[in-house]
N, CA, C and O of each residue as an XYZ file, in Angstrom:
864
protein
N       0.815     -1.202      0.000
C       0.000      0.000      0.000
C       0.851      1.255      0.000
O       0.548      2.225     -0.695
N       2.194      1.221      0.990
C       2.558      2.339      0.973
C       3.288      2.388     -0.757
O       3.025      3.312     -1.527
N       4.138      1.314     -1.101
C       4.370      1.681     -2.126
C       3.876      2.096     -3.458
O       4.557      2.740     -4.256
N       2.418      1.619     -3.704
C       1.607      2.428     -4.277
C       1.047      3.439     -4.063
O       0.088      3.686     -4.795
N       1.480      4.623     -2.778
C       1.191      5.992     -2.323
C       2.437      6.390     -3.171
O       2.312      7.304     -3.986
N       3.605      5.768     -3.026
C       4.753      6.341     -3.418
C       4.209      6.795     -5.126
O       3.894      7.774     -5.802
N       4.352      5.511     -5.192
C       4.042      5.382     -6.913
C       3.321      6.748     -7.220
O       3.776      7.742     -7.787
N       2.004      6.510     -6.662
C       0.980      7.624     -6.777
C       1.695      9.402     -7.094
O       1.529     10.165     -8.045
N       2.386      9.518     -6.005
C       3.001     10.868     -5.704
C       4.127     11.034     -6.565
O       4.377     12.177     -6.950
N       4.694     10.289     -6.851
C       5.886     10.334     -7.885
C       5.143     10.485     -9.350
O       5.615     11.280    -10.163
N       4.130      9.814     -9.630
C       3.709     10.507    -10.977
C       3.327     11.503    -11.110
O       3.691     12.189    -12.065
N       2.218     12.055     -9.947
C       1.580     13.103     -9.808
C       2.710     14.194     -9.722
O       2.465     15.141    -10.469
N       3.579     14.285     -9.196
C       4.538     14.863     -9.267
C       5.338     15.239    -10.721
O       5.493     16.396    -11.109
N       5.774     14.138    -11.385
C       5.999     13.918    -12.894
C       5.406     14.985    -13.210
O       5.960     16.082    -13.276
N       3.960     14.714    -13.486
C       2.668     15.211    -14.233
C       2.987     16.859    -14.389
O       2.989     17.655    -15.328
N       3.255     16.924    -12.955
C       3.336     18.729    -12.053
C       3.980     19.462    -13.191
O       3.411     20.408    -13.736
N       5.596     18.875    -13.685
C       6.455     19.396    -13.661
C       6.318     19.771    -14.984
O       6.515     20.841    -15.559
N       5.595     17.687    -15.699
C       5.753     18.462    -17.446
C       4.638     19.536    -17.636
O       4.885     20.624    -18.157
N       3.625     19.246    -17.270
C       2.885     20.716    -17.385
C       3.711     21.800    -17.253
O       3.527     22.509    -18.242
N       4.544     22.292    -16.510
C       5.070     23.349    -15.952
C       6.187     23.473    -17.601
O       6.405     24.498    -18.248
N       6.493     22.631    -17.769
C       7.349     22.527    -18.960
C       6.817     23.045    -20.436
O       7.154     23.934    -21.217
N       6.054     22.269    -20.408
C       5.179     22.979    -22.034
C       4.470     23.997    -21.765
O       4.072     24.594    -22.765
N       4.031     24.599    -20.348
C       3.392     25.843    -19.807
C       4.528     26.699    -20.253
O       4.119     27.854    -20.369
N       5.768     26.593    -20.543
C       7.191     27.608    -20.031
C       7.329     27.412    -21.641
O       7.804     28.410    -22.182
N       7.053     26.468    -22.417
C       7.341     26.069    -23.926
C       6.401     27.104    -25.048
O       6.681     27.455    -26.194
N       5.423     27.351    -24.354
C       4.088     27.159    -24.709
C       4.492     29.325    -24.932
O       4.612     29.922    -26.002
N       4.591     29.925    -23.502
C       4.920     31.376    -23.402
C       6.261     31.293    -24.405
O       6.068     31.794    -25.512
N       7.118     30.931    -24.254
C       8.385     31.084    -25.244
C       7.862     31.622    -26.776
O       8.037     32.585    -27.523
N       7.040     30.240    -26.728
C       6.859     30.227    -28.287
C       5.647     31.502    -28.816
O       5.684     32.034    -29.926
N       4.540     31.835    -27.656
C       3.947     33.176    -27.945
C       4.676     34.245    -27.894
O       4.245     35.145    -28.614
N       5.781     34.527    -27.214
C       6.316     35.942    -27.174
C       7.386     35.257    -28.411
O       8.191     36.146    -28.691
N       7.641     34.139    -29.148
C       8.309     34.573    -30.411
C       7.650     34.824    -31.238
O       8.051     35.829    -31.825
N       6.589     34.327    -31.722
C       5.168     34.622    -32.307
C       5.045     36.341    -32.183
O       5.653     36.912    -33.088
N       4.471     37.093    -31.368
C       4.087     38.574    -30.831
C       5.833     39.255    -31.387
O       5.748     40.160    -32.218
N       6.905     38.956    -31.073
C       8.060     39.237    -31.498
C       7.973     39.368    -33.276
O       8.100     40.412    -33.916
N       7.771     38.256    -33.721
C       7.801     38.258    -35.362
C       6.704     38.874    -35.901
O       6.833     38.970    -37.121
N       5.353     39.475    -35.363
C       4.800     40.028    -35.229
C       4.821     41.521    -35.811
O       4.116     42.130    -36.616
N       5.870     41.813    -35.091
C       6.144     43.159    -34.188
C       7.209     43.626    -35.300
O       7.302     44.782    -35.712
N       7.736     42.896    -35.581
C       9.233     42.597    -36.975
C       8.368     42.959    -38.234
O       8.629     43.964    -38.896
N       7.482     42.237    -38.505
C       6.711     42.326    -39.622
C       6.290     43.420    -40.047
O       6.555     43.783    -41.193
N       5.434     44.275    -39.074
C       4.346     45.379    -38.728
C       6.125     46.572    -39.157
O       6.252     47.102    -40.260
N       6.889     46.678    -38.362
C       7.957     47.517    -38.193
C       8.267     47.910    -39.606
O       8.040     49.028    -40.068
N       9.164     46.234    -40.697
C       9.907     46.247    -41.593
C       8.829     46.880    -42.534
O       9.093     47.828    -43.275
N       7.167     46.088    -42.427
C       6.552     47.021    -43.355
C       6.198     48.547    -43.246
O       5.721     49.293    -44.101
N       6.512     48.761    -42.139
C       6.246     50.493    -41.735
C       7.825     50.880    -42.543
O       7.740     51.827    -43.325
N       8.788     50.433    -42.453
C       9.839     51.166    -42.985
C      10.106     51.050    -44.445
O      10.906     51.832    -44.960
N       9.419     50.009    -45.258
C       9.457     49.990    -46.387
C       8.294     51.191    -46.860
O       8.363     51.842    -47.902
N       7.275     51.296    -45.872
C       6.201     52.313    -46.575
C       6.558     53.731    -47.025
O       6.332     54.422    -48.018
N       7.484     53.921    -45.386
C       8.128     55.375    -45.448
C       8.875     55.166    -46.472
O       8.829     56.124    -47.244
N       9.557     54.314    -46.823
C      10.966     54.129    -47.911
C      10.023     54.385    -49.534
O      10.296     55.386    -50.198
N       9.271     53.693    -49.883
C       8.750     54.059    -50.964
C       7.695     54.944    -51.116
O       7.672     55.424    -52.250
N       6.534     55.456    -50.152
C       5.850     56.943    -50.530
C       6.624     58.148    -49.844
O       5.843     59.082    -49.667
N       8.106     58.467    -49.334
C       7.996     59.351    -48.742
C       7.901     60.474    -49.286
O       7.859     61.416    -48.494
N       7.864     60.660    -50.109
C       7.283     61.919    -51.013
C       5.803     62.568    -51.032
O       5.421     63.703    -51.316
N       5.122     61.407    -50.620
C       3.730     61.578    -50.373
C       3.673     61.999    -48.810
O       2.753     62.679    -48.356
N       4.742     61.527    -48.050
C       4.570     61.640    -46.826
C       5.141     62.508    -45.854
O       4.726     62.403    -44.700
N       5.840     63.174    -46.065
C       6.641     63.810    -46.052
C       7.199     65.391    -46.880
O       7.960     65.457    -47.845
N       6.439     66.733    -46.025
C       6.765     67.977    -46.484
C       8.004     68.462    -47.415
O       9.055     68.808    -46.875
N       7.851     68.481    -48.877
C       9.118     68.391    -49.910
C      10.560     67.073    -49.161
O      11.733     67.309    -48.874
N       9.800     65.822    -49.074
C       9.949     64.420    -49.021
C      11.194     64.673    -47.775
O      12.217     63.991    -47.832
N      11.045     65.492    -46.891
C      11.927     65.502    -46.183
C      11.554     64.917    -44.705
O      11.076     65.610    -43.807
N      11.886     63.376    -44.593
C      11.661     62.464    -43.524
C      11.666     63.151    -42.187
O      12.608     63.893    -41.908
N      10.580     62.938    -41.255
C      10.725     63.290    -39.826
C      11.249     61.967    -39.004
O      10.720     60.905    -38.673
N      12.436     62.503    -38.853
C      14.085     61.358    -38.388
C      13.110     61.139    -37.139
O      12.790     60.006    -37.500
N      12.475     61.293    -36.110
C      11.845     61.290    -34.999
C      10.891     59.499    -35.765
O      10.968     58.294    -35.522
N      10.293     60.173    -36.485
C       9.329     58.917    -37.154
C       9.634     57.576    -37.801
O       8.936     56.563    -37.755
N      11.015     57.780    -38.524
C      11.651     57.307    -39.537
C      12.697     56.360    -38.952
O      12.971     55.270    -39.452
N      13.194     56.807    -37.979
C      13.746     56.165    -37.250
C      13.456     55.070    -36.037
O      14.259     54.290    -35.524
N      11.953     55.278    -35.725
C      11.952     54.083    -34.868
C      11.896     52.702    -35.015
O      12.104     51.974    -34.045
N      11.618     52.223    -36.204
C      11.494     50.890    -36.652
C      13.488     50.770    -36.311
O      13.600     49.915    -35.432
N      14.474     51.141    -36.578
C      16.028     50.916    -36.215
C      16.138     51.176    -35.359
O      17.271     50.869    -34.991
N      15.176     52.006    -34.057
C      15.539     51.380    -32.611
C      14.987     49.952    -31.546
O      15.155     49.381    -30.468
N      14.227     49.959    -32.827
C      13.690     48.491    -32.288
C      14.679     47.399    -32.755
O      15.362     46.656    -32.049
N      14.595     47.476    -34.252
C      15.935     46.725    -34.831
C      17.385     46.118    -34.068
O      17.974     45.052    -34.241
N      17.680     47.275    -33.158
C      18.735     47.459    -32.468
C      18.654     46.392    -31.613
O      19.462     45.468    -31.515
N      17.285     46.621    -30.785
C      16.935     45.987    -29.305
C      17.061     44.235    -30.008
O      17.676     43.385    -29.364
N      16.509     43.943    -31.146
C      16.590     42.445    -31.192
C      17.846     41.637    -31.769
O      18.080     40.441    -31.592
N      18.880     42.905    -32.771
C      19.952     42.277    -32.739
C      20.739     42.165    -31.627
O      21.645     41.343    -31.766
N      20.705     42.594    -30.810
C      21.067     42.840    -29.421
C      21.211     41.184    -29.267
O      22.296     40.636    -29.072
N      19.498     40.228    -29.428
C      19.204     39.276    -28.588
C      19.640     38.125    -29.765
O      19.455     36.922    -29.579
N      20.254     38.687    -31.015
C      20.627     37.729    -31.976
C      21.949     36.724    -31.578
O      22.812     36.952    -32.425
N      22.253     36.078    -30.969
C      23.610     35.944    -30.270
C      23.844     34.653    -31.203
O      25.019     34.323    -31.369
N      23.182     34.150    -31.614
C      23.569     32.468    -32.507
C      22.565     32.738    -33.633
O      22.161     33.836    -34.016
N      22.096     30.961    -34.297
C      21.156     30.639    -35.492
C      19.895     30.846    -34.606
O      19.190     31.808    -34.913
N      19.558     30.178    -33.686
C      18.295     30.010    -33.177
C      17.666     31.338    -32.598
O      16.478     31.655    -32.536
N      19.011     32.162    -32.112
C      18.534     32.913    -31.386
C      18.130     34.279    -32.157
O      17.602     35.308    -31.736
N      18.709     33.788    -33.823
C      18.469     34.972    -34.605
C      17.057     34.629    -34.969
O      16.137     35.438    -35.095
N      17.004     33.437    -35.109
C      15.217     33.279    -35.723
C      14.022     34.182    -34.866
O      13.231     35.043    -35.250
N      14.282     33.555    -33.505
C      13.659     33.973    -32.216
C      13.553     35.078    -31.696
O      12.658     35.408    -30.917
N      14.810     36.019    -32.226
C      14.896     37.574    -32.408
C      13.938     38.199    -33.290
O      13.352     39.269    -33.131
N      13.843     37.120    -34.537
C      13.653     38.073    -35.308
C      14.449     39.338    -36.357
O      14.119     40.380    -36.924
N      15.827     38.386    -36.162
C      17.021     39.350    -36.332
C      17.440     39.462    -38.396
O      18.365     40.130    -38.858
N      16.548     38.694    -39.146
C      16.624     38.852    -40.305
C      15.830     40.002    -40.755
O      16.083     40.798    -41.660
N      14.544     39.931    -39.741
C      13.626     41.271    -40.125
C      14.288     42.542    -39.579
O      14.147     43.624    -40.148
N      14.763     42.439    -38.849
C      15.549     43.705    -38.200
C      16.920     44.143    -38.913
O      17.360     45.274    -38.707
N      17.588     43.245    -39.747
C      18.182     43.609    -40.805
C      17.537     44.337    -42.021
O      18.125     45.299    -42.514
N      16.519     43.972    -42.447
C      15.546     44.640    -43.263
C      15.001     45.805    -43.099
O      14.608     46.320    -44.145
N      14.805     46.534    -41.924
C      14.534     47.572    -41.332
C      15.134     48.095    -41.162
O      14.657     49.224    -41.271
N      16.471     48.158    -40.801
C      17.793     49.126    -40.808
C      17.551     49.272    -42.017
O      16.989     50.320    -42.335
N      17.878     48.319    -43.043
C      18.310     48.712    -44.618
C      17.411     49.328    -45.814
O      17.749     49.784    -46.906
N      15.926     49.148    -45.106
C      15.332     49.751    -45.461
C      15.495     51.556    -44.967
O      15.558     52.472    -45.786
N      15.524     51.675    -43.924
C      15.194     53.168    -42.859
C      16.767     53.855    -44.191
O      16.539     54.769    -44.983
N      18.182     53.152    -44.106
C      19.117     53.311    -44.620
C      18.517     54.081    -45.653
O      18.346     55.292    -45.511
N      18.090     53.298    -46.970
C      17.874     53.905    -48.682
C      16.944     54.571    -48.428
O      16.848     55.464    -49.269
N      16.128     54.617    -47.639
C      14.765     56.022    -47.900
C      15.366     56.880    -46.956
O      15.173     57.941    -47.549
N      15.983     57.212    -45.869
C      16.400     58.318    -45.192
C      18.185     58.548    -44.886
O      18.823     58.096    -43.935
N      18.620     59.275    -45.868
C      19.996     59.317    -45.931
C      20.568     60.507    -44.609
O      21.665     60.558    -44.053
N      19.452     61.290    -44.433
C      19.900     61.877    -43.073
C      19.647     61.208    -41.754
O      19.291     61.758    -40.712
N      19.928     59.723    -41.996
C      19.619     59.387    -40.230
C      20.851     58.120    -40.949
O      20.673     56.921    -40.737
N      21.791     58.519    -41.605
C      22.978     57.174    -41.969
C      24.006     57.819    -40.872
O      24.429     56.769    -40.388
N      24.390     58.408    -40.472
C      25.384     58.919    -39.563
C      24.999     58.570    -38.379
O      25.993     58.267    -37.719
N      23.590     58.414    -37.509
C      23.045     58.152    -36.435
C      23.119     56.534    -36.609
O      23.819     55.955    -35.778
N      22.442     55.707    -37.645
C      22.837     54.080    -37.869
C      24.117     53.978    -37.704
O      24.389     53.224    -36.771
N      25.253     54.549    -38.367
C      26.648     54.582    -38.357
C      26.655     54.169    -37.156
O      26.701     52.970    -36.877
N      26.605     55.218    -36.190
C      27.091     55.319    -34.320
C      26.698     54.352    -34.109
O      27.665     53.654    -33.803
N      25.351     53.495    -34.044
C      24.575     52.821    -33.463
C      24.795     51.605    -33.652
O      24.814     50.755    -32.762
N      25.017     51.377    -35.069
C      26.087     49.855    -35.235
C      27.444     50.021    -34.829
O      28.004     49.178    -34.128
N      27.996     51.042    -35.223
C      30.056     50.749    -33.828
C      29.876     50.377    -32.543
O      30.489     49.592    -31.819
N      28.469     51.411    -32.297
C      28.449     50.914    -30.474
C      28.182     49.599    -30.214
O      28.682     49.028    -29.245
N      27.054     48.782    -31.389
C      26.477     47.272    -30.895
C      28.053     46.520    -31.078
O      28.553     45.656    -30.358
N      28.590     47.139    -32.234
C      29.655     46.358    -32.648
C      30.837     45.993    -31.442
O      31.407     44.915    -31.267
N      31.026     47.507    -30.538
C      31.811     47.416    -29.542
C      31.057     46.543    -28.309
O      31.897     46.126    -27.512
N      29.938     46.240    -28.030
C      29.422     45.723    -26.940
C      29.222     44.229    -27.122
O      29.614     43.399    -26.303
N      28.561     43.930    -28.296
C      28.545     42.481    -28.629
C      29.669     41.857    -29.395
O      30.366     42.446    -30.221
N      29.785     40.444    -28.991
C      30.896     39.841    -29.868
C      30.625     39.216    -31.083
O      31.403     38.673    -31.868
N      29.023     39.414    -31.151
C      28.003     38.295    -32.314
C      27.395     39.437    -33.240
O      26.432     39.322    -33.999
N      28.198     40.599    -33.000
C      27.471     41.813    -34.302
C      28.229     41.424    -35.310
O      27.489     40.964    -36.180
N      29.761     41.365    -35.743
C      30.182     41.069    -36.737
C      29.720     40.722    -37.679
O      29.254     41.638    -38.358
N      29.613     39.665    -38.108
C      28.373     39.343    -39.325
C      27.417     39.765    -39.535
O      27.369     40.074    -40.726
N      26.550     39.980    -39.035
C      25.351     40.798    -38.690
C      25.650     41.948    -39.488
O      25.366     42.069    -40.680
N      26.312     42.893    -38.677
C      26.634     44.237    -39.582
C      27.257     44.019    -40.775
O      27.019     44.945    -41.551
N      27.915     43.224    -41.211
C      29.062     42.453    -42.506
C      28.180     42.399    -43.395
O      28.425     42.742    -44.551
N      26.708     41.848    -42.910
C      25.452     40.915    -43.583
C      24.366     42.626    -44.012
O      23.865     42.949    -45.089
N      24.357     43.164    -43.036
C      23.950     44.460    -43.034
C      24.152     45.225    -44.148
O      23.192     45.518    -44.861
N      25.362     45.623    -44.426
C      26.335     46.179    -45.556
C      26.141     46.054    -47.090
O      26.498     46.776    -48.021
N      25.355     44.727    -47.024
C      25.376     43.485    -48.455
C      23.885     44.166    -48.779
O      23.389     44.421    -49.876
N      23.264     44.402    -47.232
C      21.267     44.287    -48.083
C      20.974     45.477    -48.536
O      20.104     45.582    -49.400
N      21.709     46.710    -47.990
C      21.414     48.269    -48.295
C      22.330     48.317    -49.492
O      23.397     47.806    -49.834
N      21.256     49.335    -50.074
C      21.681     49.629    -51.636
C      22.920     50.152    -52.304
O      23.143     51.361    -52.356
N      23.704     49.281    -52.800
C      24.599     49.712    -53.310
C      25.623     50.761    -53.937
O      26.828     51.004    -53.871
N      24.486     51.251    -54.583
C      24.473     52.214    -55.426
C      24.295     53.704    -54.716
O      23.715     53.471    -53.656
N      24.502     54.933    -54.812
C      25.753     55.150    -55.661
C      27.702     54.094    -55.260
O      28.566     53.638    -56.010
N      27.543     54.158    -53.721
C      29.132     54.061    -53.609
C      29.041     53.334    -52.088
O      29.698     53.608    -51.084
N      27.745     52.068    -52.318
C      28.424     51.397    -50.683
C      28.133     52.242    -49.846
O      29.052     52.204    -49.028
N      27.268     53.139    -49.484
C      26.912     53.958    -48.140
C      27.224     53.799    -46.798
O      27.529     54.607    -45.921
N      27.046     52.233    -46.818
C      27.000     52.039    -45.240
C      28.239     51.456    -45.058
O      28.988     51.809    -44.146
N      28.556     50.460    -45.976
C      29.683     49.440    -45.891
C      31.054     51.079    -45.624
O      31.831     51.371    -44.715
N      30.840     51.469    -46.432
C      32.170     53.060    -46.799
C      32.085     54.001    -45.162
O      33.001     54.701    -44.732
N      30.909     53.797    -44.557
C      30.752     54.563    -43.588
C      31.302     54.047    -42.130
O      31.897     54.457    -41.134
N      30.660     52.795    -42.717
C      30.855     52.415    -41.606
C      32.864     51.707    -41.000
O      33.177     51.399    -39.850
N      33.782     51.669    -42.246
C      34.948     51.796    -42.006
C      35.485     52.956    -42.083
O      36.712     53.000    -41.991
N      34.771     54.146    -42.263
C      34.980     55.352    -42.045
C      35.480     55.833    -40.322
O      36.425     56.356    -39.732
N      33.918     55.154    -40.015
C      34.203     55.124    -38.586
C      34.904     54.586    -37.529
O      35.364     55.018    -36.472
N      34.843     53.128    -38.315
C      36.063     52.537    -37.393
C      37.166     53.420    -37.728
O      37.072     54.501    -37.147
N      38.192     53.304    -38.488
C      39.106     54.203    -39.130
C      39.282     55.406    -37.956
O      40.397     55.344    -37.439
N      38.571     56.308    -37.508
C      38.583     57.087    -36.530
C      38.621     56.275    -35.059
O      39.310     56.829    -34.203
N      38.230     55.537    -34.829
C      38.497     55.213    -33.249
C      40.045     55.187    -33.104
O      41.062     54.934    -33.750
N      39.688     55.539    -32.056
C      41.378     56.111    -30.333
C      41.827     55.183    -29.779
O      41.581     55.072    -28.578
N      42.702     54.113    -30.493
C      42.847     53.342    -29.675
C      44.476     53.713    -28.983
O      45.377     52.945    -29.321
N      44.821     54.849    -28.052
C      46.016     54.723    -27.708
C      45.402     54.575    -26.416
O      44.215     54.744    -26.139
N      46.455     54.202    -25.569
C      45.774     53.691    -24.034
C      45.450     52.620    -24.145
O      45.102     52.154    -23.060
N      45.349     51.629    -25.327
C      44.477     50.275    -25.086
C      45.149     49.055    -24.518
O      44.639     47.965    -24.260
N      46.640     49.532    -24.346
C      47.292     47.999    -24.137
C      48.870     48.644    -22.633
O      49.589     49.636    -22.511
N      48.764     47.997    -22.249
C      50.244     48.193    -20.812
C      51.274     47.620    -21.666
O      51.316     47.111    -22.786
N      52.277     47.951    -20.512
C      53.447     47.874    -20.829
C      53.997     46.135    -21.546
O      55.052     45.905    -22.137
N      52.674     44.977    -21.170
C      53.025     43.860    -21.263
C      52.006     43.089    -22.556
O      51.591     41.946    -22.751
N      51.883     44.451    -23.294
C      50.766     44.540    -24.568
C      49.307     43.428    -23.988
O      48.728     42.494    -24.543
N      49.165     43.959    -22.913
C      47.509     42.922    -22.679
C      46.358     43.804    -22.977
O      46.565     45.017    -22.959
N      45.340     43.423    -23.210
C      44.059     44.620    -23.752
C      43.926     45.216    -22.438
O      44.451     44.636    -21.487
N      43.257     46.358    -22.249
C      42.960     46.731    -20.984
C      41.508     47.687    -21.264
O      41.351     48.630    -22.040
N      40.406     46.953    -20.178
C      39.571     47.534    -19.778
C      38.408     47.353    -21.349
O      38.718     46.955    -22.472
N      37.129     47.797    -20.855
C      36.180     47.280    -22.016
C      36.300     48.269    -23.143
O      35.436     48.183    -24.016
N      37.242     49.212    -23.272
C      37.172     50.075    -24.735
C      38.462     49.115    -25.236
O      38.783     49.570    -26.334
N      39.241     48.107    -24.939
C      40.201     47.129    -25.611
C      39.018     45.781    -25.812
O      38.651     45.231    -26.850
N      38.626     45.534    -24.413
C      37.286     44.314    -25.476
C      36.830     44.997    -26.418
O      37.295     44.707    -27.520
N      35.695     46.226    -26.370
C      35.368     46.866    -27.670
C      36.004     46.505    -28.835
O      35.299     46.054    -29.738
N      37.560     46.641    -29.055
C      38.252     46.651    -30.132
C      38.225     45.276    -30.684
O      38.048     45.035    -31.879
N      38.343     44.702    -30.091
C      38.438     43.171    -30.297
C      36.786     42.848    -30.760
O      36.293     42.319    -31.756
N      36.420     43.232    -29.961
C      34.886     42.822    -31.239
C      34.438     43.697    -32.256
O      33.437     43.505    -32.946
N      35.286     44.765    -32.340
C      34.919     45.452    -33.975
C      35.942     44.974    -35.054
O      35.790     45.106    -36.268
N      37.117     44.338    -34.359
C      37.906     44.253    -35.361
C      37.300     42.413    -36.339
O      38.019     42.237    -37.323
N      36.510     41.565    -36.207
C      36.476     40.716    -37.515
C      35.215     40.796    -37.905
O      34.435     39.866    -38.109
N      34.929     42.623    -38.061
C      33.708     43.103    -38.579
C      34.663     43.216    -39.990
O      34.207     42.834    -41.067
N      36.034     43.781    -39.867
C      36.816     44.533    -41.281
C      37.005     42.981    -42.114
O      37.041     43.036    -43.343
N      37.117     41.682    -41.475
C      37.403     40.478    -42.123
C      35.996     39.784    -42.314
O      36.095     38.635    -42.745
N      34.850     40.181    -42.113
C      33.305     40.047    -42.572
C      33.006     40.906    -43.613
O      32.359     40.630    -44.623
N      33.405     41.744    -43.375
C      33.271     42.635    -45.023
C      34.345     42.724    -46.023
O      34.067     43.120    -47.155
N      35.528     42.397    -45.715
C      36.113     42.001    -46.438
C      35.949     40.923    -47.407
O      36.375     40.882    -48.562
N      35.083     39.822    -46.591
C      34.788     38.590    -47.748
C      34.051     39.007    -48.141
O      34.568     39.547    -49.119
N      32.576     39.342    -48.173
C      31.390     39.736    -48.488
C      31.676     41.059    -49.399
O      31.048     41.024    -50.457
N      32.464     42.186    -49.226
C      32.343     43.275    -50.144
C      33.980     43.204    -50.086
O      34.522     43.285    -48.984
N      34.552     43.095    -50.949
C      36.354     42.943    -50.860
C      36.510     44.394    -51.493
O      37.142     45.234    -50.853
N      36.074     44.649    -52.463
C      35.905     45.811    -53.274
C      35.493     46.983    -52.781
O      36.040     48.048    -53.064
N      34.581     46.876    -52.073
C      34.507     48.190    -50.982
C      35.790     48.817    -50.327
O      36.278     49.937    -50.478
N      36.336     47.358    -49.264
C      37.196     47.301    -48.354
C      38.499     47.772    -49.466
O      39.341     48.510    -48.954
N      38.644     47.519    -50.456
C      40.058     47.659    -50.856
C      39.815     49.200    -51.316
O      40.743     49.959    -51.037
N      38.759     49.732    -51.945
C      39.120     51.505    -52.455
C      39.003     52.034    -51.345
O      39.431     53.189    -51.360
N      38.394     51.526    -49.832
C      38.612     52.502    -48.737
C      39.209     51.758    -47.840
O      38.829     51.295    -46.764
N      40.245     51.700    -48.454
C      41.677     50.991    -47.347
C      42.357     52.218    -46.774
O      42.578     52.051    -45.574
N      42.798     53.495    -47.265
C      43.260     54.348    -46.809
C      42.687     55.005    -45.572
O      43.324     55.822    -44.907
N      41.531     54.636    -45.311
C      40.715     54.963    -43.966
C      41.255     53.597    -42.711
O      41.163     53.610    -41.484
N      41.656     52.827    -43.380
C      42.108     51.965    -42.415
C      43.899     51.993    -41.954
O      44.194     51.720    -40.791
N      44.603     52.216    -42.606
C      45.662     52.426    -42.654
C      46.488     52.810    -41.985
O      47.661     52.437    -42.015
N      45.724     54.113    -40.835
C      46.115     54.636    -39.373
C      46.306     53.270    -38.536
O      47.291     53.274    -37.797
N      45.611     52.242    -38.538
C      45.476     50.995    -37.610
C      46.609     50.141    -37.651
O      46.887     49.339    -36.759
N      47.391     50.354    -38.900
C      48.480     49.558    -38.711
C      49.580     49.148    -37.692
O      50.289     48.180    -37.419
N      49.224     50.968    -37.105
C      50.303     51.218    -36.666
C      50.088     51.537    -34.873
O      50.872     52.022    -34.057
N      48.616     51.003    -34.718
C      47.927     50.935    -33.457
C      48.871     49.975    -32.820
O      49.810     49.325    -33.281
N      48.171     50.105    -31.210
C      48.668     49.256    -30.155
C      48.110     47.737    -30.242
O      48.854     46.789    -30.493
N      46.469     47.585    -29.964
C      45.559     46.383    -30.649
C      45.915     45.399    -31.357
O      45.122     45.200    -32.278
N      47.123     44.405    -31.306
C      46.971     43.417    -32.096
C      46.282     42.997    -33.153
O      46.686     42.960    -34.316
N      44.810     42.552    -32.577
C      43.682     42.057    -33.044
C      43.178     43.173    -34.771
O      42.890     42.938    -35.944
N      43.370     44.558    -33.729
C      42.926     45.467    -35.269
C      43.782     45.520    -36.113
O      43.492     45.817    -37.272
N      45.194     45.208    -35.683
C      46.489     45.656    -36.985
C      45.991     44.052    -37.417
O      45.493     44.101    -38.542
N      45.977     42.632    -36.850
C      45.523     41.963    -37.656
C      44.565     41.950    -38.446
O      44.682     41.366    -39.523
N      43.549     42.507    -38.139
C      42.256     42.381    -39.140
C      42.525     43.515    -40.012
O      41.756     43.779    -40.937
């Protein structure tokens, strides 16, 4: 008898937990759902602005306030893109689409994207590609906008102070460096041709402290 109480409580118990399991499976999978959602609604708001803004917009001149929020959302989910799965679950292909869209219809908010990808670039170690991948979807034409800009900018970062006397990185503006630097070897494969007519923007780096950047 008692061991069929046991029995009893040990399944019931079981029972407890997988519920609790596909209950926890179950929310995951709605807030990725409401997430892709949210991606959808965004990328098509930024393609709308991108192709009527002439209609929409006083002598087609974008209100950056408006135009821009679909790429601060963008931001928040590459943020959560850290692998394959986690890009699906982000939502992080649509949020590529939305930068690159906001990019070709509003050329006065490319200097604000600029900042905003160095900074993800300096904080995460999983932007690299991402931004590499970034570079490829916005429009080419006239001259590489973003890809040109965006080694523009690296090109300007300070890296003196980054390393002691025993060349070790020091402090998170040397991690920073280290995760912007195999952004220049992601676009290098992907746009080689970019990277090689604006090599002279890189060229200061040779001669940096950073290992990692004189390698890349």
């Amino acid at each position: 008898g008692t061991t069929a109480a046991t029995n009893a409580k040990s399944k019931k118990g079981g029972g407890s937990k997988s519920k609790k399991g596909s209950s926890s499976e179950g929310r995951g999978e709605d807030l990725a759902a409401s997430r892709a959602k949210c991606a959808n609604a965004m990328h098509r708001a930024a393609v709308v602005m991108s192709t009527y803004k002439s209609n929409l917009w006083k002598r087609a001149v974008p209100d950056e306030s408006v135009v821009g929020l679909p790429c601060r959302i963008a931001y928040q989910m590459l943020e959560a893109a850290t692998g394959v799965q986690a890009r699906k679950a982000s939502s992080g292909d649509a949020a590529l689409q939305m930068i690159a869209a906001t990019v070709n219809s509003a050329p006065c908010l490319l200097n604000t994207v600029v900042a905003a990808l160095v900074d993800l670039l300096h904080t995460y170690d999983h932007m690299a590609p991402l931004a590499a991948e970034l570079c490829t979807i916005v429009d080419e034409n006239p001259t590489d906008v973003l890809a040109t800009e965006m080694l523009r900018e690296i090109g300007r970062l300070d890296t003196d102070g980054y390393s002691d006397s025993n060349n070790n990185a020091l402090g998170s503006k040397a991690s920073g460096i280290k995760n912007v630097a195999p952004f220049l070897s992601e676009l290098a494969a992907v746009r080689p041709r970019v990277v090689l007519s604006n090599i002279s923007l890189l060229l200061p780096h040779l001669d940096s402290e950073p290992y990692v950047l004189r390698s890349a």
